[in-house]
N, C-alpha and C positions, 0 to 999 in steps of 0.2 A: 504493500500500500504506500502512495503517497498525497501527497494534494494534487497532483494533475488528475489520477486514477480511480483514488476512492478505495472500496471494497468492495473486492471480487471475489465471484470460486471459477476455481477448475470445473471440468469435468471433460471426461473422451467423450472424441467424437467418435456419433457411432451410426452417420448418417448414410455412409456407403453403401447399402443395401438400399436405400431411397435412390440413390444418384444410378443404380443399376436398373432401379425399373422406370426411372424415367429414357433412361439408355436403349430399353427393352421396348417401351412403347412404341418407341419410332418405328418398329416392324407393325403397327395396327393400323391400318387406312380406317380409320373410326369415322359410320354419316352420324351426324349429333344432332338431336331434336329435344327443343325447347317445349315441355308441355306447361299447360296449367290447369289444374285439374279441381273440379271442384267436391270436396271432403268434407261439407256440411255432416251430414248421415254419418259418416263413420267418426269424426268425433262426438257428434251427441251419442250414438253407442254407447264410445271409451270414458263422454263423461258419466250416464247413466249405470254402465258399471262399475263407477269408481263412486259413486254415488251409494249404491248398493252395497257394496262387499270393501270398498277402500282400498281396491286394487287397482292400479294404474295398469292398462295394457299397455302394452310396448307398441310406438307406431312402426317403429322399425321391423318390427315381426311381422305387423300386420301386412305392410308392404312386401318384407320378404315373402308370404305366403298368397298377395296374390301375384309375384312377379314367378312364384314356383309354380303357378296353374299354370299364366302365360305364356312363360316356355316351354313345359310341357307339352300343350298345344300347338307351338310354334316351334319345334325343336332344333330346327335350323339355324337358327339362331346364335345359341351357342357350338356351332362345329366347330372342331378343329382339326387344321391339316396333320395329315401326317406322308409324308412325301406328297405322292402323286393320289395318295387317297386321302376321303375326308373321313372323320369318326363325327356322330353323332350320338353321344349320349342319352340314355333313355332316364336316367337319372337325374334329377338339377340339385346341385351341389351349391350353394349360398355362401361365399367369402364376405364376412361384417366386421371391419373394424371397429372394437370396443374399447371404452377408457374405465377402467376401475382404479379406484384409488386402495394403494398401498401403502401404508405408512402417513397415510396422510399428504401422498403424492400422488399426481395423476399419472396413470401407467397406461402408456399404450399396448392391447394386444391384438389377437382375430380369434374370430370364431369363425365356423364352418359347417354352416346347417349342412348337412346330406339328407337327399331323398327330401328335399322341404315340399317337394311335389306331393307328396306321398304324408304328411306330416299337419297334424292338425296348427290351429292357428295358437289354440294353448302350448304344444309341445313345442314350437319356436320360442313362442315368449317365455317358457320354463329354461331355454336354453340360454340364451342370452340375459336372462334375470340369475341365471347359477354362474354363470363367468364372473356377472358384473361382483358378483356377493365374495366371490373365491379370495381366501388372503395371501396364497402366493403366486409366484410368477407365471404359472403353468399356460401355455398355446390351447388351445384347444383345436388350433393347426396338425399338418401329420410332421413338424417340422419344432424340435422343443426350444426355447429360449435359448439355453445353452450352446448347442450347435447354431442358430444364429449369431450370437456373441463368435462364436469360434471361424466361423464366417467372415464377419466385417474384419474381421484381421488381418486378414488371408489378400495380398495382391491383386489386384482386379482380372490379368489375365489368368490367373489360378481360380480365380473364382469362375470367370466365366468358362475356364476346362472344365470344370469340375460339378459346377450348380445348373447355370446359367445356358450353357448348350442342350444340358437336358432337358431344363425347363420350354425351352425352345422350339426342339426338338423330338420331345416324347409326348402328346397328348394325354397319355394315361399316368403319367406322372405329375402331371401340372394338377390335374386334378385330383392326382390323389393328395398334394400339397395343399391346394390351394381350392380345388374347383372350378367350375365355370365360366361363373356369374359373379361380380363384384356392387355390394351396398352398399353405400356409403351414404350418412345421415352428417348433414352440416347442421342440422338442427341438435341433432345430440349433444354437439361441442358446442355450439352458440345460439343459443335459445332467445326468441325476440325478433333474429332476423328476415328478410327479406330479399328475395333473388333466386338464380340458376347458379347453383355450382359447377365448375370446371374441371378435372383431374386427367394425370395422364394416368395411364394402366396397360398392363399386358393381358389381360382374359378379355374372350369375345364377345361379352357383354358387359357392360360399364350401367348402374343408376344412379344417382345424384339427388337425394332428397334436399331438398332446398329452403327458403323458409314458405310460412304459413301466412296471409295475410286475408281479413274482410274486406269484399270489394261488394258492392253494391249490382246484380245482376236480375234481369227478369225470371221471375219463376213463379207458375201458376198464374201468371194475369198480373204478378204483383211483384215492386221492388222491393229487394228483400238484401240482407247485408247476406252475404255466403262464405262461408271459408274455404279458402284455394290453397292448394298446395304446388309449388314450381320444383317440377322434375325433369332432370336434366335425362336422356337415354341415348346410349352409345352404343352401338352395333357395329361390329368389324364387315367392313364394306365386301372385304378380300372374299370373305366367305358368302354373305349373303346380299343380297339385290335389294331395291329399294323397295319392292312391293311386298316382299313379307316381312320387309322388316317393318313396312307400316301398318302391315295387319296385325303384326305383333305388339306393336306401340299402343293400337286401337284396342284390343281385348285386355291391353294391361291396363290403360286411363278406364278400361269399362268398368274391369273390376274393381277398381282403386273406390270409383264414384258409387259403386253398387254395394259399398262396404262389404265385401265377400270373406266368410270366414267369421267374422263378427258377431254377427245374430247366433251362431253354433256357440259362441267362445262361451266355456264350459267356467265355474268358478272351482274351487282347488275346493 
């Protein structure tokens, strides 16, 4: 410390595995569609069940469970090459980065719904509510803390022999790492806001939950205030064409508006 300085801390950096999958992205010709979707209906739902029982749903869940119908039904969407052929998963595997605090710190980790297709809208949010509550470090990726530590250590072009070509390269490895499908909630980290989120990524399908805001729309005869949610949706160009990928976009904002999953959601 001095008087120019102040007080500081150290800490490693431990951003190199960020700086690789922005590296990585550049292989996704990603088309990106701005929606705004209107989520009247499914938050009066999540407040009348919180209402009730004093349970907050997860909005996160509930989007991850109707983007697992979606795909499902769209399942071209998340392909991925593997040389000269394509693999298409019958499974939809959900990558969610989660922040739980440890120690009284915000801790970055991921979860990985699998089969979210196949997965009621409570079993998502039991999942993602049991990471957030966990008090140690543990992924619930196929890939532990530790070995990523051991990772960011490692050279760039050792990493990319070793990680990073596979990831590439092996379709059924990515997913068994990682999955699919990629969620990402900006509302989780900054609650209040307003807008379309951005991100790069390496999986063939990218969402962007955005913020939440009342805009004043006709509905039923009658101006009414409505709550809209802006979601950002990213589809690898390489693999799929623009007509399913808008048929996919159109059943996903359907279910979104239809509160799908919802009216089922079971209380514990």
């Amino acid at each position: 410390m001095n008087k120019y300085t102040g007080n500081y801390e150290e800490l490693p950096f431990k951003r190199s595995l960020v700086k690789d999958v922005v590296r990585l992205s550049k292989n996704r010709f990603f088309m990106e569609g701005y929606a705004e979707i209107d989520i009247t209906k499914s938050r009066e739902l999540i407040k009348n069940h919180k209402e009730k029982t004093g349970e907050t749903i997860s909005f996160t869940a509930f989007i991850a469970k109707c983007i697992g119908q979606a795909v499902f039904e769209h399942k071209e969407v998340h392909a991925l090459r593997k040389g000269r052929k394509v693999i298409i998963f019958d499974d939809v595997d959900i990558m969610i980065p989660v922040e739980k605090i440890i120690d009284g710190k915000p801790f970055p980790t991921a979860l990985t719904v699998r089969k979210s297709n196949a997965k009621s809208l409570r079993e998502i949010h039991n999942e993602i509510r049991g990471l957030q509550k966990e008090k140690d470090e543990k992924y619930s990726t196929q890939i532990s803390r530790k070995r990523f530590d051991t990772l960011y250590k490692l050279p760039r072009p050792i990493r990319n022999l070793i990680f990073w070509r596979k990831v590439k390269k092996n379709p059924f490895y990515l997913k068994k790492i990682s999955g699919t499908i990629n969620l990402v909630s900006i509302g989780m980290f900054g609650k209040g806001t307003s807008g379309w989120g951005v991100n790069l990524g390496f999986l063939p399908v990218i969402i962007i939950i955005g913020g939440i805001s009342k805009k004043p729309r006709i509905y039923d005869g009658k101006l009414l205030n409505r709550d809209f949610l802006n979601l950002t949706i990213k589809i690898d160009h390489e693999m799929v064409d623009g007509a399913p990928a808008t048929r996919f976009s159109a059943r996903l904002i359907d279910l979104i508006e239809n509160a799908f999953g919802l009216e089922d959601f079971k209380s514990i």
